[in-house]
N, C-alpha and C positions, 0 to 999 in steps of 0.2 A: 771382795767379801763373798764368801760362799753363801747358797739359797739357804733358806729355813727347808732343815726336814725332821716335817712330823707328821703325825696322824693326817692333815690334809694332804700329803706327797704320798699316800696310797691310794691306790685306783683300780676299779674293780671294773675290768668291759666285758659287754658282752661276748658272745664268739664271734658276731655281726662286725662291732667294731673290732677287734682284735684282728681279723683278717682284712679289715681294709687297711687298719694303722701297720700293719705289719705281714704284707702282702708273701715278703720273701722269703718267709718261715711254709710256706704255700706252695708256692708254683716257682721257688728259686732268685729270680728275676723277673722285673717289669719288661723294661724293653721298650720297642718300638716296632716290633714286626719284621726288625734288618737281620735279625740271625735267626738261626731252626732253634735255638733255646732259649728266645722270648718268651714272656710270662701268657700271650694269647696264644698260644700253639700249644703249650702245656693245658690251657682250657679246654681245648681242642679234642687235646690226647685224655683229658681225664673223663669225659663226655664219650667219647671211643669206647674206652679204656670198658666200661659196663657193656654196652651192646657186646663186645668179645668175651666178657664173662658169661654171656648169657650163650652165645654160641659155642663157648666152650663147654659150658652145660648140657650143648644137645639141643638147643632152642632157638632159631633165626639162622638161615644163611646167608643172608644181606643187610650191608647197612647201607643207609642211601645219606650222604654228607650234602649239600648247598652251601654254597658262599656268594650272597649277594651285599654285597658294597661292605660292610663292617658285620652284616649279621651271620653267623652261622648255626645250619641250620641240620642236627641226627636224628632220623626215624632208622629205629632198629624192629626186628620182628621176634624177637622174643618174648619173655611174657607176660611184661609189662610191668610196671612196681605198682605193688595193690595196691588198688583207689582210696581205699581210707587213710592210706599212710603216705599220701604222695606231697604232703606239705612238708612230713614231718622229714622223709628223706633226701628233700632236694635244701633243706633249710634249717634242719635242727643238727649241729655236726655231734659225731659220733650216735647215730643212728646210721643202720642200716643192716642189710641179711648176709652178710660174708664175716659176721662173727659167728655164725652156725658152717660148721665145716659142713655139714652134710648139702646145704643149700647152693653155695660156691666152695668146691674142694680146693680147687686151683685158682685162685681169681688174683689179680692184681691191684686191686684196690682193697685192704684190710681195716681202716683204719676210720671208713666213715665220716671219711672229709671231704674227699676231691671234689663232688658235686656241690658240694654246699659252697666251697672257696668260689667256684664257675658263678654263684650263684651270686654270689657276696661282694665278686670283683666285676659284675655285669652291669652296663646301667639300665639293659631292661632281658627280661629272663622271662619264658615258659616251658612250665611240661606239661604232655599229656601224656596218661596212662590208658592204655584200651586192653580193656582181657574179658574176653567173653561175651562178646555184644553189648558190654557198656565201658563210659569214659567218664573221666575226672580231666579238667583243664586248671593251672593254676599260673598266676603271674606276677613277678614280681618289680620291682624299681630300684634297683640300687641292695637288692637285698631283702628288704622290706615288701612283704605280701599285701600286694596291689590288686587283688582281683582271686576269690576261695569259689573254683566251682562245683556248681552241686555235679552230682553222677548220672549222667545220663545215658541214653539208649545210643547205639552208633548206626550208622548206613549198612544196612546188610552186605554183607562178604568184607566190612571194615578188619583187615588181618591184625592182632594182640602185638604188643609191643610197645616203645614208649620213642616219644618224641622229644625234644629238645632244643629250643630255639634262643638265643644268648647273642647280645650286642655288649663285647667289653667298654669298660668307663671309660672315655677318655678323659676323666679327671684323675684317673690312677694312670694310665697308659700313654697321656699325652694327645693333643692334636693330630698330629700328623701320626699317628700309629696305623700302620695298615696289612693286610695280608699277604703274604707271597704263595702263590697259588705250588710255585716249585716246593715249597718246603711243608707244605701238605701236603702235597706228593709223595714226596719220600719218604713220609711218616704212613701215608697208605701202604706203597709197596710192603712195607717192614710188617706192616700188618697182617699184608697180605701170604707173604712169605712164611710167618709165622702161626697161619691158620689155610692150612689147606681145605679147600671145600668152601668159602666163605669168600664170597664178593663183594668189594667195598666200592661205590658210585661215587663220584666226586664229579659234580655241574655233567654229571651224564656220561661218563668215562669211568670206565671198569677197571679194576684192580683184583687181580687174580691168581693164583699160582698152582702149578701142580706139580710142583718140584721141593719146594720148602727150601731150605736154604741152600741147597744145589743152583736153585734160579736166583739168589741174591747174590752170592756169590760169581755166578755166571753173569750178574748186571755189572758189577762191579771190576771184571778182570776185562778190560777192552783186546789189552793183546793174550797169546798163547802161553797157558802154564807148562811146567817143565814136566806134567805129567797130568792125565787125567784127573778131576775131582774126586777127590776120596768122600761118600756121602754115606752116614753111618746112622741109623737109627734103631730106640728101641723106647722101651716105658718110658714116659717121663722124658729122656732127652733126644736132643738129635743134633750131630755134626758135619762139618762138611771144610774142608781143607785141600789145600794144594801148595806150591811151593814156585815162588816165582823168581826174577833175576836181579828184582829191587834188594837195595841195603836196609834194614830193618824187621819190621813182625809189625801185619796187621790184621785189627781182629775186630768179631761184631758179636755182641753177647748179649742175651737177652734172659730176663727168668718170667715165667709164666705169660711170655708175651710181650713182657715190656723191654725196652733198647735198656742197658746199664749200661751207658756211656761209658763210665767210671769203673769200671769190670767186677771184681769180688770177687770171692770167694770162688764161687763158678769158674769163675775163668785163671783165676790162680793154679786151681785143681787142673784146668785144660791142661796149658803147659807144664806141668809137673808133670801129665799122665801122657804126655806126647815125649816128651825126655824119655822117661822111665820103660815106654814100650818099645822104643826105638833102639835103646841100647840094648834092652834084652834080645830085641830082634837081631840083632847086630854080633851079639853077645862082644862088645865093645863099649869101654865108657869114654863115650864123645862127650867136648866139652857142650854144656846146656845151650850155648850163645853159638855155636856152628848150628847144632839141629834147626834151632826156628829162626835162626839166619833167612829171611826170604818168606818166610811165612803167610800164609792167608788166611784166616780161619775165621769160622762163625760157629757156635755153642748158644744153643737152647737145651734150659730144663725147665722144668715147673714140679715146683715145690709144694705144699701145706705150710701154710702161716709162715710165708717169707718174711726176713727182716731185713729192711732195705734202712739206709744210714741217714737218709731225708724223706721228706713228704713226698719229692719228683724221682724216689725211685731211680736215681741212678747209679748205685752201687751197693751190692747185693751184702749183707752182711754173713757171720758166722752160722749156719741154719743146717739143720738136719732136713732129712726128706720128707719126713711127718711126724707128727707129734705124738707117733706110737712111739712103746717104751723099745729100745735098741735101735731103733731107727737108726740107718748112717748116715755119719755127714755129709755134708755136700760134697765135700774133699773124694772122702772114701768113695760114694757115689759117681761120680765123675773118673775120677782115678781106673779105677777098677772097669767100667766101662769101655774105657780105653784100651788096657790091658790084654779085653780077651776081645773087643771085635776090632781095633784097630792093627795089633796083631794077625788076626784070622785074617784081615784083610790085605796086609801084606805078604802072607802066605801063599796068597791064592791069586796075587796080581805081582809078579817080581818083576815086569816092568816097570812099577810105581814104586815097588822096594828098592831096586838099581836105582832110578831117578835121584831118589833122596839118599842113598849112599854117593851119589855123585857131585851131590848138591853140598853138603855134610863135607864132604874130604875137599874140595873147592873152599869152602869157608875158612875149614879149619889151617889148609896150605898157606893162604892170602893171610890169617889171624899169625900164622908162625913167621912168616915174611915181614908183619910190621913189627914184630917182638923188639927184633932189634933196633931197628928205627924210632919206638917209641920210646926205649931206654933213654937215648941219647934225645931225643925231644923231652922227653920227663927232667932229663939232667938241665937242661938248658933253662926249662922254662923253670924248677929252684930256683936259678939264677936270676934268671928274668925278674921275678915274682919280688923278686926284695927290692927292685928298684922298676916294678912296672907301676905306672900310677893310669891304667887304662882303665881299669875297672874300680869303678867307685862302690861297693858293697852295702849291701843293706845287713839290719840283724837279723830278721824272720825269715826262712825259707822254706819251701815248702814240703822239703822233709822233716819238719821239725815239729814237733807236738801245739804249738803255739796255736791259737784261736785264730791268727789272722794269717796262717798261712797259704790259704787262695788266693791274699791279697799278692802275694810277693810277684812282683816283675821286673826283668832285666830289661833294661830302656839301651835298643841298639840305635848308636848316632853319633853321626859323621866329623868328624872332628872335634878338636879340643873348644872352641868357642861354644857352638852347640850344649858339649860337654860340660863347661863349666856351669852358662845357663841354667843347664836342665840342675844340675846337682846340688845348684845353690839353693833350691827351691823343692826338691824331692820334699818325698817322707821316708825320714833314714832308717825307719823300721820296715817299711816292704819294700821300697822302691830304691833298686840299685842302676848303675849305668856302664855301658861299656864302649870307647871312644874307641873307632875303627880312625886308620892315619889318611884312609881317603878310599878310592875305588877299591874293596878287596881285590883278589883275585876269581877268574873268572872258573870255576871248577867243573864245567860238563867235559866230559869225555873223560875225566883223570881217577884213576883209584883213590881208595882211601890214606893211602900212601901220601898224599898230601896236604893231609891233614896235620900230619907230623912234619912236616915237611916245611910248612907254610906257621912261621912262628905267630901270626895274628887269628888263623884259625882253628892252631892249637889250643891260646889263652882262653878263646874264643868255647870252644869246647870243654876247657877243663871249669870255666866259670859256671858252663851249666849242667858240669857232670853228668854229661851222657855218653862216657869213651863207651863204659858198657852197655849200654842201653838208659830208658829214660826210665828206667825203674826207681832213679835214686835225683831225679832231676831235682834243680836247686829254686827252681821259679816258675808258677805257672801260668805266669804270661811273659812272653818274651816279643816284646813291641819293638817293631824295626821303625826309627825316627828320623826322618829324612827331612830337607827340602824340598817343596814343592814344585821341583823343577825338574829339567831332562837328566842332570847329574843323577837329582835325586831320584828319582823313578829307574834311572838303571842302576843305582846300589840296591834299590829292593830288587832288584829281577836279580843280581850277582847273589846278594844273601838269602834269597829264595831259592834258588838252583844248588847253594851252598845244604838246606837243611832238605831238596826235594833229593838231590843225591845219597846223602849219606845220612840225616836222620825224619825220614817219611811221618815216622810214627809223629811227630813231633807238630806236624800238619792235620795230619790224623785226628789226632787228640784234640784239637781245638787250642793249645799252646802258645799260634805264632798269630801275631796281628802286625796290623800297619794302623799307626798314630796319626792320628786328623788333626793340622794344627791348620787357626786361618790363613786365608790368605788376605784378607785386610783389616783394616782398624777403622772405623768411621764413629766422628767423636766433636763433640762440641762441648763447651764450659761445663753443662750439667749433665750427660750420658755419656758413656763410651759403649759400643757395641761391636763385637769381634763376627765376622764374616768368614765361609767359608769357600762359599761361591759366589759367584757374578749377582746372582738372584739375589741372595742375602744382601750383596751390597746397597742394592736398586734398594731393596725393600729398608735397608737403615738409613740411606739417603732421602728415601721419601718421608720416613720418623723425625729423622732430624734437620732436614734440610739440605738441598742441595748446597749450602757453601761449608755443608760440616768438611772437616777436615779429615781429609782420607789418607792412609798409607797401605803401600802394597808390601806385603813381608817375602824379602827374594830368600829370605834363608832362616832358620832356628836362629843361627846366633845374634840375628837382629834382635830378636825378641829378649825383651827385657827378664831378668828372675823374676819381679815383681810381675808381667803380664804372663809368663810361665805357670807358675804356679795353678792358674785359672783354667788353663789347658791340659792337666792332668794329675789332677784332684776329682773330684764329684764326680762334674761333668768331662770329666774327660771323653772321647770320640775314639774308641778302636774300630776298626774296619779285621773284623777274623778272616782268617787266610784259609780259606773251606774251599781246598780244590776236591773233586772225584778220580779217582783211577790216578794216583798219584804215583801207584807202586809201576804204572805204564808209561808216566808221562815223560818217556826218551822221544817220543815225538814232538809234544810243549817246547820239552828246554831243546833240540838238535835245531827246534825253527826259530826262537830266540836267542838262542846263545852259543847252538853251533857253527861252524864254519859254510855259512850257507849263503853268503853276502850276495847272490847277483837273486835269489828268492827274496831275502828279506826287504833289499832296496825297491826292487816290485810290488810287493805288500804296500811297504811306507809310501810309494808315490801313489798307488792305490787308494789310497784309505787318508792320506794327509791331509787334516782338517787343519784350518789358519784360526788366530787367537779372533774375529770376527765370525767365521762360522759356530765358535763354540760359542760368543755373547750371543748370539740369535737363539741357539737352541733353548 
């Protein structure tokens, strides 16, 4: 019997409640603290995010960040948010001074939220405001202003600027939510890369640059590119590229400062405007997929009144340079840039011009070499396809218009038991599966040629359409789902080596994860509780008693559909596969997966922990 809806099933919240009821319209995701795009890192960054507007203004060269136990803690020196309005902008949303172009030209926050959300998702929050030899302090509890202070006088030589000090809920974020000192890190450098002149302190440690994205760049490349860094600047943008011996294109784009994970506009425009100069340079039309074959690239611009596609800014929409009349697009803007200094530049460096004609006629040889090979793996796998039942298919995907297309994921798992399990229990709308017949193949050292080659890493490929690149991918989580055992652990390292090979990006992007499933059951007449470690066990042994009934899961296909289901739905547990310098890691996989057996067996007898040492830890 459907609810009654009438006049009482309308409901009016405030902004207060609205952002706690509905957090993800905010800061994306909650989280737990275990990935760089948890919903307190985005607090974090939105808290930043002003101090750099303010230095971008000409105002403050340092911000000074603290992280003590769950609280953190920005003094910026810029010019502080005037005293009289400092309730109104830490906690009234859509207030604030970057609706005045002239006040913040460039800024990255537009919209009048991001502090407020910090505010609203905090269980305890202050600012202070200092400009001019006086201060305002205010505090709040869950949102709700706990303490209105008057304006007072400061300690002589107190420097202008504003403070910020924020402890997220853990009734929105969980218990056990906490911070990864690495993953503030990284989000410093980025900042710092992006703002030459400006030192960012984090627990007393400097973050600084005097290269811009020549030195991110250079963090990120661990071995030798095939040619010096190309570093390009001018108004408004700046880039920097090179060309390396990895399969794929990687790239880091930012607008006004902020990382666009999810690229845009901006960076659609890069490579169009890296194509388009290179063949003219060339006066040759190369195929688009040889040129940025190998690729490395970073692209900053800063715009007037960007339009980003969510509240966390990760993907820059349709935008002009400014909101004067003929202004150009971003496209045009970017494009055109390209054209005359990127050109000018291989002009004047034809050793980096050779480089990338040698990089370029390499791609395109190896692309004409599997022509044929793939014809006849395209013929087969037709055949295949009408009588393969390896992949179980969802209907959304996420090149398709659909609302729930971030949902969609290809669940990779080891045989047909597993397979059946998992599938009986999906949701046939995002979540698809694809049963591998045991160990793949082991693919370091081998070209791409093997991929055609090997008819399970073919289907394997064509299921998530990325022969051409991952432009047109069909899923954008691709969960590798194992057993929790030695078996299992060396299919993720074979299917890791498989997409670390030949599609990086795909790592890059945040795409590939590894599925947490438990490893016991501990259960008696009135509770069942599922474990994932030793500790958890201890701890539902002590809930329920030591005679509850325990089982150890040696494999997925143990697991019932029905105790399936509970493992990847809500709460489901991905572990994201977030390596760095992926496009270098021939060192990683040559000591894992190359022929290296009298090193690795040294390693192992090295480091061999027995199933007793790990229940102590």
């Amino acid at each position: 019997m459907s609810a009654t809806y009438d006049e009482k099933s309308i409901k009016t919240l405030s902004a207060l409640e609205h952002i706690r009821l509905r957090p993800g319209m905010y800061i994306g995701r909650l989280g737990n603290g275990s990935h760089p795009d948890d919903g307190i890192y985005v607090l974090i960054k939105e808290t930043i995010d002003n101090a750099i507007d303010e230095f971008t203004m000409g105002f403050g060269k340092r911000v000074e960040i603290h992280l003590a136990d769950r609280s953190i803690y920005v003094r910026d020196y810029g010019r502080g948010i005037p005293l009289g309005k400092l309730v109104e902008c830490v906690s009234i949303i859509n207030t604030g001074a970057k609706y005045d172009s002239e006040t913040f030209k460039k800024a990255i926050g537009l919209n009048g939220v991001g502090q407020k959300a910090v505010n609203a998702l905090s269980l305890e929050y202050r600012a202070q405001a200092i400009r001019d030899g006086k201060s305002r302090l205010v505090e709040f509890y869950q949102g709700k202003l706990k303490k209105d202070g008057k304006i007072v006088n400061t300690p002589p030589g107190e420097r202008n600027g504003t403070l910020v000090e924020f402890t997220p809920d853990e009734a929105l974020f969980g218990k056990d939510f906490r911070f990864r000192s690495e993953f503030i890190e990284e989000m410093l450098w980025n900042y710092a890369y992006l703002n030459r002149g400006l030192t960012l302190s984090f627990n007393g440690k400097n973050f600084r640059s005097e290269n811009g994205l020549k030195d991110l760049l250079a963090k990120k490349l661990t071995g030798e590119p095939l040619y010096p860094m190309i570093h390009l600047e001018g108004e408004d943008i700046e880039i920097a590229m090179t060309h390396g011996a990895h399969y794929g294109e990687e790239y880091y784009s930012f607008v006004n400062g902020q990382q666009t994970t999810m690229g845009g506009t901006h960076l659609t425009a890069f490579k169009e405007g890296v194509v388009t100069t290179v063949r003219n340079f060339f006066k040759k039309d190369y195929e688009a997929a040889d040129i940025r074959q190998s690729i490395v690239a970073a692209v900053s611009v800063r715009v007037m009144e960007p339009i980003f596609e969510s509240q966390t800014k990760t993907k820059l929409g349709s935008v002009t340079t400014s909101p004067e009349k003929n202004a150009p697009t971003i496209r045009n803007f970017v494009t055109s840039f390209l054209q005359q200094h990127l050109d000018n530049y291989l002009h004047r460096n034809p050793e980096a011009a050779d480089a990338i004609k040698r990089k370029i006629e390499d791609s395109e040889r190896e692309r004409k070499e599997l022509a044929g090979i793939r014809n006849i793996a395209r013929e087969r796998a037709k055949k295949a396809s009408l009588h393969n039942k390896k992949l179980r298919d969802c209907r959304v995907h996420l090149d398709s218009k659909d609302k729930r297309a971030e949902d969609s994921s290809l669940f990779i798992v080891e045989g047909d038991s597993a397979a059946g399990s998992l599938t009986s229990c999906r949701n046939v709308q995002t979540q698809a599966v694809f049963a591998l017949r045991g160990k793949p193949l082991n693919t370091y050292g081998l070209t791409k040629k093997i991929i055609y080659e090997n008819e399970e890493f073919h289907l394997l490929q064509s299921a998530l359409n990325v022969e051409d690149g991952i432009d047109n991918l069909r899923y954008n989580k691709i969960i590798v789902a194992t057993d929790a055992d030695v078996d299992g652990m060396h299919i993720r390292l074979l299917i890791l080596s498989f997409f670390l090979q030949f599609f990086p990006e795909l790592i890059t992007n945040g795409h590939v994860f590894f599925l947490e499933t438990p490893l016991f059951r501990v259960r008696n007449k009135k509770e069942t509780i599922y474990c994932y470690n030793e500790a958890e066990k201890q701890s539902a042994l002590k809930k329920l008693g030591q005679s509850a009934e325990t089982t150890r899961f040696k494999g997925l296909g143990e697991i019932s559909a029905g105790e399936f289901k509970d493992f990847i739905g809500e709460d489901i547990r991905l572990e994201k596969v977030t390596l760095e310098h992926v496009h270098n890691s021939d060192q990683l996989l040559s000591f894992f997966m190359g022929k290296n057996t009298p090193e690795r067996q040294e390693f192992i007898i090295k480091n061999l922990r027995t199933e007793k040492d790990l229940i102590e830890v």
